[in-house]
C-alpha positions as CSV (number, residue, x, y, z in Angstrom):
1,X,107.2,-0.8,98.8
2,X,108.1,1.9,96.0
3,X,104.3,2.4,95.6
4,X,103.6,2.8,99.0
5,X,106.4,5.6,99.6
6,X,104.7,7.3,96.4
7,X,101.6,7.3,97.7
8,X,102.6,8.3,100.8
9,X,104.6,11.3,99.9
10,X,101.3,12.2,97.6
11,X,99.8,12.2,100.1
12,X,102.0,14.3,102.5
13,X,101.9,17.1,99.8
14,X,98.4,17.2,99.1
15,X,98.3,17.4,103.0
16,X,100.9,20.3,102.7
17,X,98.8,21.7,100.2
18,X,95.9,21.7,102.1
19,X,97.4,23.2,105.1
20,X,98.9,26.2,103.0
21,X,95.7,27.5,102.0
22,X,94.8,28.0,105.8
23,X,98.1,29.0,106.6
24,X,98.1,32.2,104.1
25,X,94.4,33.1,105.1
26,X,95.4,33.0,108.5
27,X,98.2,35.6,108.2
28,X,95.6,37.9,105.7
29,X,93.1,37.7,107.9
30,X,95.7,39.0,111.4
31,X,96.9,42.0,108.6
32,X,98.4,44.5,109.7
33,X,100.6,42.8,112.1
34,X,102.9,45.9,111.7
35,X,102.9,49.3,110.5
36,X,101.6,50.2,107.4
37,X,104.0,52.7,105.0
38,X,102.7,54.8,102.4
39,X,105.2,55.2,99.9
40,X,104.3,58.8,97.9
41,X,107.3,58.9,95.5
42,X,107.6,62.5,95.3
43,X,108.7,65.4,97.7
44,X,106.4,66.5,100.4
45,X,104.0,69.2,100.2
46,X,102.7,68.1,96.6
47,X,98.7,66.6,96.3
48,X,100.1,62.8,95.8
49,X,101.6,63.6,99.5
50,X,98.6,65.5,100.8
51,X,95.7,63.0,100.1
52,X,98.9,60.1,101.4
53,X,98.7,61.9,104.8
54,X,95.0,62.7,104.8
55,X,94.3,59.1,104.1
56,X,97.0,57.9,106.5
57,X,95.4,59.9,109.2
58,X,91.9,57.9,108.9
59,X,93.5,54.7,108.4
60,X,95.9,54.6,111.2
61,X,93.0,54.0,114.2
62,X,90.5,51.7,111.3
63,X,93.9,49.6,110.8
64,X,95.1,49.5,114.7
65,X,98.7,50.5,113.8
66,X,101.0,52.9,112.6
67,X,100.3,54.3,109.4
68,X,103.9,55.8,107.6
69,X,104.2,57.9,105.1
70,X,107.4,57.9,103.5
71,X,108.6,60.2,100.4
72,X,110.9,58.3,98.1
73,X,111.2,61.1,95.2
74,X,113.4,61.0,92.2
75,X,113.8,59.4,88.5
76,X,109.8,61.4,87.6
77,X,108.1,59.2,90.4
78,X,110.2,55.5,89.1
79,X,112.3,55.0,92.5
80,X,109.2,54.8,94.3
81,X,107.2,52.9,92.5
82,X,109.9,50.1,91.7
83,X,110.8,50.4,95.2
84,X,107.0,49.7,95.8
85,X,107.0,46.9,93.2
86,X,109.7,44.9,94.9
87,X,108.3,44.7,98.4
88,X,106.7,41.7,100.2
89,X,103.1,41.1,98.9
90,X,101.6,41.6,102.5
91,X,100.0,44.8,102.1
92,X,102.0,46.3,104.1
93,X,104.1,48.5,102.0
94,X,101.5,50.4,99.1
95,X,102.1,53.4,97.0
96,X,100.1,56.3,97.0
97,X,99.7,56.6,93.1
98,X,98.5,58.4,90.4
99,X,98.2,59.3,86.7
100,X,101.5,60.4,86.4
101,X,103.3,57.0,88.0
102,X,100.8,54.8,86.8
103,X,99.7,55.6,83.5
104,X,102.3,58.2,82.2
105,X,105.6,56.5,83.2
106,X,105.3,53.4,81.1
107,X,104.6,55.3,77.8
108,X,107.7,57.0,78.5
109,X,110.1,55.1,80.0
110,X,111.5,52.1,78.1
111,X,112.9,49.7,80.6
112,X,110.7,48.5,83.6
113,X,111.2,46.0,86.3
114,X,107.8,45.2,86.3
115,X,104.6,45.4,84.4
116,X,102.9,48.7,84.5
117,X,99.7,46.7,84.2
118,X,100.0,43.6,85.6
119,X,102.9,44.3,88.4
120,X,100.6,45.7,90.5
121,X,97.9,44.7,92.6
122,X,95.1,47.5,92.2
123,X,94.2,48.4,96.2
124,X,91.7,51.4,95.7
125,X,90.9,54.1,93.5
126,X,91.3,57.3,95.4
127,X,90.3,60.9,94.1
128,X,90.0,62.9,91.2
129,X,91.9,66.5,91.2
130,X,91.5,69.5,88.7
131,X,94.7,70.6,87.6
132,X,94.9,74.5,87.6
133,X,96.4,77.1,85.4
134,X,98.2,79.6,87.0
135,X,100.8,82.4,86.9
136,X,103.8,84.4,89.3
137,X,101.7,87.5,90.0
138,X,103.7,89.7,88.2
139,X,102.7,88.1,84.7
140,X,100.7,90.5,82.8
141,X,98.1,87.9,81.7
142,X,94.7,87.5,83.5
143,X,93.0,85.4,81.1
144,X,94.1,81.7,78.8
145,X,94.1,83.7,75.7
146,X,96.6,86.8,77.0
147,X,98.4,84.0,78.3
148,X,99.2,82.4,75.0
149,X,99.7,85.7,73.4
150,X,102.1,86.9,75.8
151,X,103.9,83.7,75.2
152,X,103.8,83.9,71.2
153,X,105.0,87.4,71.8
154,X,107.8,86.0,73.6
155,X,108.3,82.6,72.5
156,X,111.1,80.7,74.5
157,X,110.9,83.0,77.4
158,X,108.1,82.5,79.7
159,X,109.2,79.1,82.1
160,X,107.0,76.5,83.8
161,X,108.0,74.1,86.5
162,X,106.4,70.5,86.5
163,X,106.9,67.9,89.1
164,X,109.6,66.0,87.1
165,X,110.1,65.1,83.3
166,X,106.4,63.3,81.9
167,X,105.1,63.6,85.6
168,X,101.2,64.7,85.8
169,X,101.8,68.5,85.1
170,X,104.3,68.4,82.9
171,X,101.9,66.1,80.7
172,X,99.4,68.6,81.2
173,X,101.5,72.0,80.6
174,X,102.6,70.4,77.0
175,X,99.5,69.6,76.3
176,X,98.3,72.9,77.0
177,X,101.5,74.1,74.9
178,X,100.4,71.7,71.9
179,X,97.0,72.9,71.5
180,X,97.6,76.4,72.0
181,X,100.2,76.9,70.2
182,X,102.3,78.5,72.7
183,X,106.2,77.9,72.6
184,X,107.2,78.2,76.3
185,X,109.6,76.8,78.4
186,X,109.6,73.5,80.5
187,X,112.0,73.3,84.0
188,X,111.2,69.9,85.7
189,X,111.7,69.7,89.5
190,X,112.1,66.8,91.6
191,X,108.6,67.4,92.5
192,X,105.6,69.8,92.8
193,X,106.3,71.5,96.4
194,X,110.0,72.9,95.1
195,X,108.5,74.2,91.6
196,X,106.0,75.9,93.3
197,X,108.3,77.4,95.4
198,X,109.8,79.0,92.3
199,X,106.8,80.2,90.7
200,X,105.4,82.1,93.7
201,X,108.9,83.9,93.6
202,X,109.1,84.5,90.4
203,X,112.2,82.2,89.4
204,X,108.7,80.6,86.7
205,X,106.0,82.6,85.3
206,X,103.6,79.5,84.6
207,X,102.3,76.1,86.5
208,X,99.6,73.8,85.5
209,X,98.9,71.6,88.4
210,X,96.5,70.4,91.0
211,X,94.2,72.7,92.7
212,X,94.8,72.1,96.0
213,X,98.4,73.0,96.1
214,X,97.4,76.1,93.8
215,X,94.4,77.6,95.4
216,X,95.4,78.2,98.8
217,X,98.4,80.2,97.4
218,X,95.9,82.5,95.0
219,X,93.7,83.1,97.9
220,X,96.5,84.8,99.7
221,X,97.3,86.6,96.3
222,X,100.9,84.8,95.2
223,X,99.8,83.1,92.7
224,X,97.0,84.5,89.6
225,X,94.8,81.5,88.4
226,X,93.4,81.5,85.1
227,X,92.1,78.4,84.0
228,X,90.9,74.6,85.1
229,X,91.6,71.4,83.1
230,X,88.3,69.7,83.8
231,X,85.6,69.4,81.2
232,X,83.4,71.4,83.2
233,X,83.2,74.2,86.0
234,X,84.5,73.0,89.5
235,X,81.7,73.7,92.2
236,X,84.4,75.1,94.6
237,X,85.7,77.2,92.1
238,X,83.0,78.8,89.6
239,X,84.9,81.5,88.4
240,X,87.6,79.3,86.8
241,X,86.6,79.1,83.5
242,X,87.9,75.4,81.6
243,X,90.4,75.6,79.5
244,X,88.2,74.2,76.8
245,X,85.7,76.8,77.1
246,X,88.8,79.4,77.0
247,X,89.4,78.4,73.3
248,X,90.2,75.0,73.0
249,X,87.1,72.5,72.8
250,X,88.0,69.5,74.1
251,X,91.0,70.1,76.4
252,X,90.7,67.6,79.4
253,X,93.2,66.8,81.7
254,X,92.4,66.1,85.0
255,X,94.5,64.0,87.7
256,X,93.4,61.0,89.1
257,X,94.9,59.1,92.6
258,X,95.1,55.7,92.9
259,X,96.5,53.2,95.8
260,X,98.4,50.2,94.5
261,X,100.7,47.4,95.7
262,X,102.8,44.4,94.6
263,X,101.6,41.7,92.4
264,X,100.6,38.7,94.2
265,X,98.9,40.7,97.6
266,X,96.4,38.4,98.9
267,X,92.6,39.1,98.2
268,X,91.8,39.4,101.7
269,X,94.2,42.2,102.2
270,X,93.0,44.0,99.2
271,X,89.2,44.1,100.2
272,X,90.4,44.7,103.7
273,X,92.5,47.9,102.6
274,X,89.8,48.7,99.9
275,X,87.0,48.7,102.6
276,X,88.9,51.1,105.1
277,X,90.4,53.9,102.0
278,X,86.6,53.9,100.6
279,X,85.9,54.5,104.4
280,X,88.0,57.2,104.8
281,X,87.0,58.7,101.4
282,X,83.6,58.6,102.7
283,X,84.6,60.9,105.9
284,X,83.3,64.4,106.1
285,X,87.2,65.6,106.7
286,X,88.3,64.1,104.0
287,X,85.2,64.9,101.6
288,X,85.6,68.7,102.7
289,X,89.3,69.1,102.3
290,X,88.8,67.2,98.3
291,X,85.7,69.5,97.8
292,X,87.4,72.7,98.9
293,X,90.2,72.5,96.4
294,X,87.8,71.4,93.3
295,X,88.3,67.7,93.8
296,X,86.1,65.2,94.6
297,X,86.5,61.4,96.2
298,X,86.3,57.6,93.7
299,X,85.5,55.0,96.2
300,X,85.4,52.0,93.6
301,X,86.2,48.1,94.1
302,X,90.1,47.4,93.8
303,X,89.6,46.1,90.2
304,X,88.1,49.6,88.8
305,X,91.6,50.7,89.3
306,X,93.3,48.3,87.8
307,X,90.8,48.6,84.6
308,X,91.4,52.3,85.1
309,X,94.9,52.5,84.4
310,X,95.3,50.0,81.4
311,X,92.4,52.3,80.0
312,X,94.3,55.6,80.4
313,X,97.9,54.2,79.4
314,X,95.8,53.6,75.9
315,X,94.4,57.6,76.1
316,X,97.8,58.7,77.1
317,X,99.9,57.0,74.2
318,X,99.0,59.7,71.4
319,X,99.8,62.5,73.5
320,X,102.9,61.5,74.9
321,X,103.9,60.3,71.2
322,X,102.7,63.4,69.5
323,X,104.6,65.9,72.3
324,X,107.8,63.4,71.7
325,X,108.4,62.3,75.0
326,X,110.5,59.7,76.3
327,X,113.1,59.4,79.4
328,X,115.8,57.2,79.8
């Protein structure tokens, strides 16, 4: 009798097991059953938030429902992405990424509630964006090299806004600072759209970040550009001369937008979410509006992401050790 209730509840869970499998596909394969939210975990009007609402746009009739974006800023990008980290594994809350979250946030920050390489499922590699140099129009510099002298002149008092402590521009300004030499001073926002803010009204004299929040504001003469961090000339914007050709060989620091999710989200719901983004990035809208402002669209398989960031948390780790940063 024992043996036959063993071999009957064996087989009962090998039957449960069986039926699981189908069960979970089943749900993947009806995804989205609700709306979709895009968490960007800074303020609006910065580039995380503009590609977030340029991608949700496409996505919302390829996905058949509601496409949110929701801004959960605060703590350099960390509120969002943990809030991101902790969700249901369905797909249906993802984080609108990038270098600053993903790769710069774990060299700095000591405690995590998850694994900045393995806590996430990688969802789809987005864009690349040129960050750009710039200064308040009142800054008597017009070129990389008056810039740093103006600032060695004046060491101290010449400010520049950043997104946040060790977010993507403020990783960029000091390493501009640390190869240049120039001793200037940093005044982290709780994201990009308020520091600009400040730096077209003169509260900052200096902001390195990406081109399509800059550009549109040099066009109508607030801001003056000087430089781009790429290793070579942008197509949309000749003129800008590199940084590295403006004295320092070498200098590269580019941001790069990713979409990720939870651990755990099925495969199904990752190629499904991977196949409509790469869509999107394929649009003429969305091609146009990257191309415009110097950057350019990545559609890659979900894993080139994930390989992605472990590679640049390793390129990152000298630079944030050597410019001493580190948040609590």
């Amino acid at each position: 009798m024992r043996r036959r209730l063993l071999l009957a509840g064996a087989a009962s869970a090998a039957l449960g097991a069986t039926s699981a499998a189908p069960v979970t596909t089943a749900r993947a394969q009806s995804f989205p059953s609700r709306p979709v939210r895009i968490i960007v975990p800074y303020t609006p009007g910065g580039t995380t938030d503009i590609l977030a609402r340029e991608l949700a746009a496409k996505l919302q009739p390829a996905l058949g429902q509601n496409v949110i974006v929701e801004n959960k800023p605060g703590g350099g990008g960390t509120i969002g992405c943990e809030m991101v980290a902790r969700a249901d594994p369905d797909g249906h809350t993802i984080l609108m990424g990038h270098i600053g979250t993903l790769a710069i946030n774990p060299l700095v920050y000591p405690q995590h509630s998850y694994d900045p390489v393995t806590g996430w499922t990688p969802i789809a590699y987005v864009a690349n964006v040129p960050n750009v140099l710039a200064v308040n129009a009142a800054v008597p510099a017009h070129s990389v090299p008056e810039l740093v002298a103006l600032a060695k002149a004046r060491p101290g008092v010449l400010a520049y806004g950043t997104g946040g402590p060790a977010s993507a521009s403020h990783l960029a300004t000091a390493y501009f600072a640390y190869v240049s030499g120039a001793d200037i001073l940093h005044v982290p926002y709780k994201g990009t759209g308020p520091f600009i803010a400040d730096l077209v009204a003169g509260q900052l004299q200096i902001g390195f970040t990406g081109a399509p929040v800059v550009m549109p504001l040099a066009k109508q003469g607030k801001l003056r550009t000087l430089a781009i961090s790429s290793a070579r000339r942008s197509n949309a914007f000749p003129e800008l001369p590199t940084i590295a050709e403006s004295g320092y060989p070498g200098f590269e620091a580019d941001q790069w937008y990713g979409i990720t999710g939870p651990a755990g989200i099925d495969p199904v719901v990752v190629a499904r979410l991977n196949a409509e983004i790469n869509r999107a990035l394929g649009s003429p809208e969305i091609r146009a509006r990257l191309e415009k402002e110097g950057g350019e669209p990545v559609p890659m398989p979900a894993d080139a992401l994930g390989k992605h960031i472990a590679a640049e948390i390793a390129r990152w780790r000298p630079v944030v050790k050597a410019a001493n940063i580190r948040l609590e």
